[in-house]
C-alpha positions in Angstrom: 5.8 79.0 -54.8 2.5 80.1 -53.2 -0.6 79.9 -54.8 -2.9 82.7 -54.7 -6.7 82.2 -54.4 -9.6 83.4 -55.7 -13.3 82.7 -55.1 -16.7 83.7 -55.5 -20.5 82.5 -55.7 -23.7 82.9 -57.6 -27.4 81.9 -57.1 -28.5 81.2 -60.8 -32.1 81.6 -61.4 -32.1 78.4 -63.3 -31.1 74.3 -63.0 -27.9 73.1 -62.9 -28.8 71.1 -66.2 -28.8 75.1 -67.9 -26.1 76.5 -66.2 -23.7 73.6 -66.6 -23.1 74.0 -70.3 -21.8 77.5 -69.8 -19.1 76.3 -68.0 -17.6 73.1 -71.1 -18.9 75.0 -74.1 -16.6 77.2 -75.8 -19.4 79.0 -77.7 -20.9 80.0 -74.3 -17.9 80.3 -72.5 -16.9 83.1 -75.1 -20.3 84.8 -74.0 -19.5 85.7 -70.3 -15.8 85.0 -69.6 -14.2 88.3 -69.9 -11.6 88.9 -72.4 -11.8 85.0 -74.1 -11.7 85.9 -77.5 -10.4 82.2 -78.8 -11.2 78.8 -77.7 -10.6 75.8 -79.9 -10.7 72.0 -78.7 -7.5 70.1 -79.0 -9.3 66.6 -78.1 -12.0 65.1 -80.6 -15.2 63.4 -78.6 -17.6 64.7 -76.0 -16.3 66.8 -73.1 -15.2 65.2 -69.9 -11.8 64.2 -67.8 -8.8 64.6 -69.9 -10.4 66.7 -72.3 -8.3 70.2 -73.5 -8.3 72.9 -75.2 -6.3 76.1 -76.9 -7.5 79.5 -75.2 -6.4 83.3 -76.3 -7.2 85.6 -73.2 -7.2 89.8 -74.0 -6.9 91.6 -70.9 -6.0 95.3 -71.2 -3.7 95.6 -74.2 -2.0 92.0 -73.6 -2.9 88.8 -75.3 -1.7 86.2 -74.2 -2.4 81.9 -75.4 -3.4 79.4 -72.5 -4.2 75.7 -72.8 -6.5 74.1 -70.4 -6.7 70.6 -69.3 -10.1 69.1 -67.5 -9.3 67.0 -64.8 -12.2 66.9 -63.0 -15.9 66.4 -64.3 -19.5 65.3 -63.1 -22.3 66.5 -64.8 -24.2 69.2 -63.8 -21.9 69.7 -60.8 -18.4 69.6 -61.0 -15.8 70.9 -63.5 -12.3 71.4 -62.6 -9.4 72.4 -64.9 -5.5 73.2 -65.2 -5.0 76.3 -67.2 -1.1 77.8 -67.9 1.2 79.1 -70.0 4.3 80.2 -69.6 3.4 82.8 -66.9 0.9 81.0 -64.6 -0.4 78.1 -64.2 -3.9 78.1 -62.3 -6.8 75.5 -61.2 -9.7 76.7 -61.6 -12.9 75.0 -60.0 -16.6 75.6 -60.7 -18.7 73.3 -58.1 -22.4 73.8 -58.9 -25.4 72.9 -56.4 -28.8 72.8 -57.2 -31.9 73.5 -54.8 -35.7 74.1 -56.0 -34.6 74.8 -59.6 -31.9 77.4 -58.3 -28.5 76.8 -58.9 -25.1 77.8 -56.5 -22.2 78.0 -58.3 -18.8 78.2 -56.4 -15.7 79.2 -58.1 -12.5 78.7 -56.8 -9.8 79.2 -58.7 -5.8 78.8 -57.2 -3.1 80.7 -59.0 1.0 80.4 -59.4 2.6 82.7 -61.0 5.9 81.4 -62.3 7.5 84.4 -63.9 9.5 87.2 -61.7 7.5 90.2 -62.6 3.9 88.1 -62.4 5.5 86.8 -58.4 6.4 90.5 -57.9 3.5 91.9 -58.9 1.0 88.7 -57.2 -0.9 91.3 -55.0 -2.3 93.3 -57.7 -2.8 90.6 -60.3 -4.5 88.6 -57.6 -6.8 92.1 -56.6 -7.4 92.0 -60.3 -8.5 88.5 -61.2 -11.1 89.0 -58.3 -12.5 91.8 -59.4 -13.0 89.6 -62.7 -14.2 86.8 -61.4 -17.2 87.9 -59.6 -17.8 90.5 -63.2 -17.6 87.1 -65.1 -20.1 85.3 -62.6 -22.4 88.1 -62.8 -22.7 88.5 -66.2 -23.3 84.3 -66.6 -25.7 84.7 -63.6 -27.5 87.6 -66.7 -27.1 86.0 -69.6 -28.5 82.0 -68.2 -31.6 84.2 -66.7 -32.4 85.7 -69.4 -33.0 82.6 -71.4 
């Protein structure tokens, strides 16, 4: 099946160190990632490769459940995790890089829809989840300046 990508970047006015908690903490991922309105940990300990967790995602009138898996991690400049669900399954990849106390943040994030109507339909959802993205990236780029 083939995948359909997604990407965007963001200059935080802020150190990696700041921004970097956004992205493994489901208290502040709830704060900027649009339509999370659940996240609950499925693995006891501190955060890192291997680690997963139970999402619900609203978008529009649909709700559906995801569970995400980390399998990639370095502090302050890497995470990288397998979301799915029935539906999808996506990798999603925030790469962070930080110069004079600014931080880039790439996100790339690689989709397969598994379902007939989600293939069919690809070219919109894909259009969508863009559109998303760089509202999701803005709105962390907002809230980690405003601290």
């Amino acid at each position: 099946m083939p995948r359909n990508r997604n990407e965007h970047s963001v200059e935080i006015e802020s150190p990696a160190a700041r921004v970097f908690p956004y992205l493994v903490e489901e208290e502040k991922l709830m704060q900027w990632l649009g339509g999370l309105v659940e996240s609950e940990p499925l693995t006891t300990g501190e955060v890192g490769v291997g680690s997963r967790s139970r999402e619900v995602i609203e978008v529009g009138r649909a709700r559906m459940e995801v569970e995400s898996k980390i399998t990639g991690y370095r502090l302050n400049e890497l995470v990288e995790a397998r979301i799915f669900s029935k539906s999808f399954e996506t990798m999603s990849i925030y790469r962070l890089r930080e110069t004079e106390g600014r931080t880039l943040l790439r996100s790339v994030v690689e989709s397969e829809y598994k379902a007939l109507l989600t293939r069919l339909l690809s070219p919109l959802i894909t259009r969508q989840a863009q559109k998303k993205l760089e509202a999701d990236l803005a709105r962390l780029k907002q809230i980690v300046e405003a601290r």
